[in-house]
C-alpha positions in Angstrom: 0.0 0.0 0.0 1.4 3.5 -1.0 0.2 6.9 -1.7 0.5 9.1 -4.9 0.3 12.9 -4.5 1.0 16.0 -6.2 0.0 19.4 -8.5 -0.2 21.0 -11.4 -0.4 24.9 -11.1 -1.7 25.4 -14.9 -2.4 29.2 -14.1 0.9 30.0 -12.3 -1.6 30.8 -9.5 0.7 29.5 -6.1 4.1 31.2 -5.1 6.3 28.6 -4.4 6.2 29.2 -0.9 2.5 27.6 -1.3 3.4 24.8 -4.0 6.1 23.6 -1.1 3.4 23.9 1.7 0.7 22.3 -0.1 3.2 19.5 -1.2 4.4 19.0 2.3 1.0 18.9 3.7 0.4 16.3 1.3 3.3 14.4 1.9 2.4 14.1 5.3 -1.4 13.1 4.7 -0.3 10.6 2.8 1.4 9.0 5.4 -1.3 7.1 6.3 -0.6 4.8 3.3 2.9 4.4 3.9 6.0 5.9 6.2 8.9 3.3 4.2 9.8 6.5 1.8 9.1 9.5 0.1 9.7 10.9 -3.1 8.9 14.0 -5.8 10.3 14.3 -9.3 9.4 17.6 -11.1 11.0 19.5 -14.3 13.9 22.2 -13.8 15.7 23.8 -16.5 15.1 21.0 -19.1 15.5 17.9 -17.1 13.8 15.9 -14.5 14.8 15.9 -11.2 13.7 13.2 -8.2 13.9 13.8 -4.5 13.6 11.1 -2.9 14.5 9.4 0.8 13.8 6.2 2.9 12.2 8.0 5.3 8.6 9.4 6.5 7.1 12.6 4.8 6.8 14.4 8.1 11.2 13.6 8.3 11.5 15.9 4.8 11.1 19.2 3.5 10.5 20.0 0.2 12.3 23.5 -1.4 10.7 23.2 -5.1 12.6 25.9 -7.4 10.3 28.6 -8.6 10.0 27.4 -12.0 8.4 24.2 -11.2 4.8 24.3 -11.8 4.2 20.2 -12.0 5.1 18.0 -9.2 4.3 14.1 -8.9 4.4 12.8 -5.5 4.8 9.2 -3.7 4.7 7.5 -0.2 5.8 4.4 0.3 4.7 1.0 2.5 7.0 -1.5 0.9 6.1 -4.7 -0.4 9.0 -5.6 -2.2 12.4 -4.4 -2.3 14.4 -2.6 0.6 13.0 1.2 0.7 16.6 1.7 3.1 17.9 0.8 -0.5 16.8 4.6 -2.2 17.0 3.1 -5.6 14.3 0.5 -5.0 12.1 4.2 -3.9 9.7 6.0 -6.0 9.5 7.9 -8.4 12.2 6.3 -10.9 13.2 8.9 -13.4 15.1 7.3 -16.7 15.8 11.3 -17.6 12.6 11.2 -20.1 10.1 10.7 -17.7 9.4 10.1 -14.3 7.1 6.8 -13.4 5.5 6.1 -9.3 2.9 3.3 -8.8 0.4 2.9 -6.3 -0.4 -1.3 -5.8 1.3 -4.5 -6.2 1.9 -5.8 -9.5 2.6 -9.7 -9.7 3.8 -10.6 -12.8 6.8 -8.6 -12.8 9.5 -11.0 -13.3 7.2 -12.9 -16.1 7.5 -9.9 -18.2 11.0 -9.3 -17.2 11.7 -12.8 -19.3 9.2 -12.5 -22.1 9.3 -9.0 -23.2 13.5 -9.3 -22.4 13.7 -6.9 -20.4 17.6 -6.0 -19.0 18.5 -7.0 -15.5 18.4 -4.7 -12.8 19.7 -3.9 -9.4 16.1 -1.8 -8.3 14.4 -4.9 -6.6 10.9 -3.0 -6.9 7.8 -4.6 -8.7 7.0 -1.3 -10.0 10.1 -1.0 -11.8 9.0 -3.4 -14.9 6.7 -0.1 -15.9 9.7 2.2 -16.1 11.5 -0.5 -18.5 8.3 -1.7 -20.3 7.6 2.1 -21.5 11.7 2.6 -22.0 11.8 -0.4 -24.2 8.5 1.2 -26.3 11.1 4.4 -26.7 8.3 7.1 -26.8 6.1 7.9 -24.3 2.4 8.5 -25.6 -0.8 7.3 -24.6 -0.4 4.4 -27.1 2.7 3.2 -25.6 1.6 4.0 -21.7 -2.3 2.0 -23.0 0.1 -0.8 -24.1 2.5 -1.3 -20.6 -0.7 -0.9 -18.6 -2.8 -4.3 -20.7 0.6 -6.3 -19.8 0.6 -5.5 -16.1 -1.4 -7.9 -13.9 -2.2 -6.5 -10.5 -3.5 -3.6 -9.1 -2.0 -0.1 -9.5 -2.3 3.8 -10.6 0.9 4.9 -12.1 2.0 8.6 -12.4 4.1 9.3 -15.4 5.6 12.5 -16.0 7.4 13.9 -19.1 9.8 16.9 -20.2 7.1 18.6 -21.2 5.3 18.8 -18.0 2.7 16.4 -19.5 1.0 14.1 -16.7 -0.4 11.2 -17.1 -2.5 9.0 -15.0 -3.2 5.8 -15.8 -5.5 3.9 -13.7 -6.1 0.3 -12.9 -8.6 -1.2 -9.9 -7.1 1.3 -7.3 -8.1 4.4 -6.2 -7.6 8.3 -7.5 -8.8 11.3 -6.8 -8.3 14.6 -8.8 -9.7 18.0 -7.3 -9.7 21.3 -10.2 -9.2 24.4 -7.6 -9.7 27.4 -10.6 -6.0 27.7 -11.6 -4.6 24.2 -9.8 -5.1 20.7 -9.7 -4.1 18.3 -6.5 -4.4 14.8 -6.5 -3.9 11.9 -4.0 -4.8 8.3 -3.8 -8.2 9.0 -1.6 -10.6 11.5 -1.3 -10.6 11.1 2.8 -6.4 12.0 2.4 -7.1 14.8 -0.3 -10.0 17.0 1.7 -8.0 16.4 4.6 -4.9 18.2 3.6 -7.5 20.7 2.0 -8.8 21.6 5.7 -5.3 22.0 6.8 -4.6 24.6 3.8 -8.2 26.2 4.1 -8.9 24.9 0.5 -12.5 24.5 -1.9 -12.2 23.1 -4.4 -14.5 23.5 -7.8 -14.7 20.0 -9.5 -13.4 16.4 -9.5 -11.9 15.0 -12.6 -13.4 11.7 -12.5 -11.3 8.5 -13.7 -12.1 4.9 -13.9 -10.7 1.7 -14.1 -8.6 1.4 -17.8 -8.6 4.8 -18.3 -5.4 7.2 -19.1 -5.8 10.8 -18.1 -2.9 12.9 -19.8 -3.2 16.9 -17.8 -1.1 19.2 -19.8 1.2 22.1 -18.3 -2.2 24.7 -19.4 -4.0 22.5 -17.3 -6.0 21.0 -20.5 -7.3 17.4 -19.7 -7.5 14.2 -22.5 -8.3 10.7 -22.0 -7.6 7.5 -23.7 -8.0 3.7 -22.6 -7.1 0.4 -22.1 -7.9 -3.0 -21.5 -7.1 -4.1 -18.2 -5.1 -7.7 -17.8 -7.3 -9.2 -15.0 -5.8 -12.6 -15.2 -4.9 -14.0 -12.2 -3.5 -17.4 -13.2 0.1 -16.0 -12.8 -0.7 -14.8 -8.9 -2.3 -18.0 -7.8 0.7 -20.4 -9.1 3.4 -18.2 -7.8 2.8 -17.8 -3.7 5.5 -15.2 -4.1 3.0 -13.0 -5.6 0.6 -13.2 -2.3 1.1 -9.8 -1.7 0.5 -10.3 2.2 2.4 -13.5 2.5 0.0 -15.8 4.8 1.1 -18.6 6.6 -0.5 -21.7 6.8 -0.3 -22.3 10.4 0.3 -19.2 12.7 -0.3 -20.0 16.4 0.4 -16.7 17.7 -1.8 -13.9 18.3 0.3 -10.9 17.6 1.1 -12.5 14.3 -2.6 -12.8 13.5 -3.3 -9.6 14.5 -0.5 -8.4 12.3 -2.0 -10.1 9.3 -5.0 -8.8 9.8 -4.1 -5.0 10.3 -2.3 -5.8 7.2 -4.9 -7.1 5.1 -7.2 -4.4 6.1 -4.7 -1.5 5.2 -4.2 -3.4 1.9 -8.3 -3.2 1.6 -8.2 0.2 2.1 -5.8 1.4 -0.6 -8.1 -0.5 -2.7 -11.1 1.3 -1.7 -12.8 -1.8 0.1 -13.7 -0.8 3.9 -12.0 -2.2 7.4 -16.4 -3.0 8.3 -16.6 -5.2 4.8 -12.8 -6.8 5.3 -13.6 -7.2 9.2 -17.7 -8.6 8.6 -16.0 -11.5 6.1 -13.3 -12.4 8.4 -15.9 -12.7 11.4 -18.3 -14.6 8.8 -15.9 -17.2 8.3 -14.3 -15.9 4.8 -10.1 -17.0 5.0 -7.8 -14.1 4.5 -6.6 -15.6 1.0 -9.9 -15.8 -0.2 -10.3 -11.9 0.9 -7.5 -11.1 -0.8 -8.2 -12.7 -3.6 -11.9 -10.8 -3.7 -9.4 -7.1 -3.3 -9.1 -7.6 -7.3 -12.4 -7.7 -8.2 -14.2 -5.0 -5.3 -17.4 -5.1 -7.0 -17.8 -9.3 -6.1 -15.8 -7.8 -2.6 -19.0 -5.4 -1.9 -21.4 -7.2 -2.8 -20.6 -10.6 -0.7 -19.9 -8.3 2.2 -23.2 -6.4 1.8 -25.3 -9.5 1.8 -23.4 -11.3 4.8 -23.6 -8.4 6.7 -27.4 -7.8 6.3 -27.7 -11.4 7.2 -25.9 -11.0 10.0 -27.6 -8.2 11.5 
């Protein structure tokens, strides 16, 4: 589980004294999702540039130039790969673009082997995005729309280009995008978004509503365009590879701090994927194993509705 934040100030309408409060009030918001790292990468005099640590939000401070008017954002609750190791940390720039993800991808080291992709030292699932969309050697919404259909799992990537062009492209997890009137913020949930915007006495004017296979490119004028693709929602890979069981369960566990670890985890999990503790916690109490919970996280609407009809039937 991990957070994705940022903004794009399309009107020039935030000093940067603001950008670097509303990015660290962010940050820290976000930390809910994820403490393992933090990271930005942003545009500055022609090149992209990544800050990025193995340490907590609240731990850094941001000092954005002036000229930056585009920053992507990530938190990080590490699932694979040692965040004390920064390169395995988002965002990943390749000095074209900058990539972050949001999820757990499981068929990373399949594609490694058939699309022949280069070894690596970065340890990261995510990291097969960054070489799948290097490989395609352009960046465009046909290339991104053709990474995301080979990716199994669940995720919202960030991609950013030289040209200050953003793109979202979103699987099964959760985005939200607020238009304030000269500036758009973004985080992975609406609960972390309007809480930062209490903190920084924010209203905003509209959402920019995204669904699942869509790719939402926002320009440096703030201009929005979509295109789409077919999410891969095979899951033969993840259930013949345990290494893929993103919450690694263990057949026998005796003791109760280790269940209740498990648990906590599976529910945090739940949330990043919009899926509530009440539903996660009603199918645990009703019986339903952890693995078949998680296994339910990739398709939410089955998740809500088995929850919804156990629950009235328990009550």
């Amino acid at each position: 589980m991990c957070s994705l934040f940022g903004l794009i100030d399309y009107q020039n309408a935030l000093t940067t004294r603001q950008r670097n409060r509303i990015l660290q009030v962010l940050a820290k918001e976000c930390e809910v999702r994820g403490t393992d790292a933090t990271g930005i990468a942003y545009n500055f005099e022609g090149s992209i540039k990544v800050y990025k640590r193995p340490l907590a939000a609240h731990k850094l401070k941001f000092h954005v130039p002036n000229e930056v008017h585009v920053v992507m954002g990530h938190t990080c609750l590490a699932t694979q790969g040692r965040p004390a190791d920064n390169f395995n940390n988002h965002p990943w720039s390749t000095g074209t673009f900058a990539l972050a993800h949001n999820g757990v991808l499981w068929n990373d080291r399949e594609l490694r082997q058939t699309e022949k992709l280069p070894d690596t030292h970065i340890q990261t699932d995510s990291y097969v995005a960054v070489q799948l969309l290097e490989q395609a050697k352009a960046l465009d919404f046909t290339t991104i729309s053709a990474m995301a259909e080979k990716i199994q799992g669940s995720f919202v990537f960030t991609v950013l280009d030289r040209d200050d062009n953003l793109y979202f492209v979103r699987g099964d997890n959760p985005l939200v995008i607020f238009d304030f009137g000269g500036f758009y913020l973004y985080a992975s949930t609406e609960e972390i978004l309007r809480r930062a915007m209490r903190k920084l006495r924010l209203y905003h004017q509209e959402a920019v509503n995204t669904e699942g296979g869509d790719i939402l490119k926002i320009d440096r004028t703030g201009q929005c365009s979509f295109a789409h693709f077919t999410p891969n929602h095979s899951m033969e890979h993840f259930r013949r590879n345990p290494r893929f069981r993103m919450l690694s369960w263990f057949d026998e566990v005796d003791e109760p701090e280790a269940i209740d670890w498990q648990t906590d985890l599976l529910i945090q999990t739940a949330k990043s994927m919009g899926v509530s503790e009440d539903e996660v916690l009603a199918l645990l109490d009703l019986g339903y194993d952890p693995c078949e919970i998680e296994e339910l996280l990739y398709n939410p609407a089955l998740l809500h509705e088995a929850a919804a009809e156990l629950l009235c039937a328990y009550y």
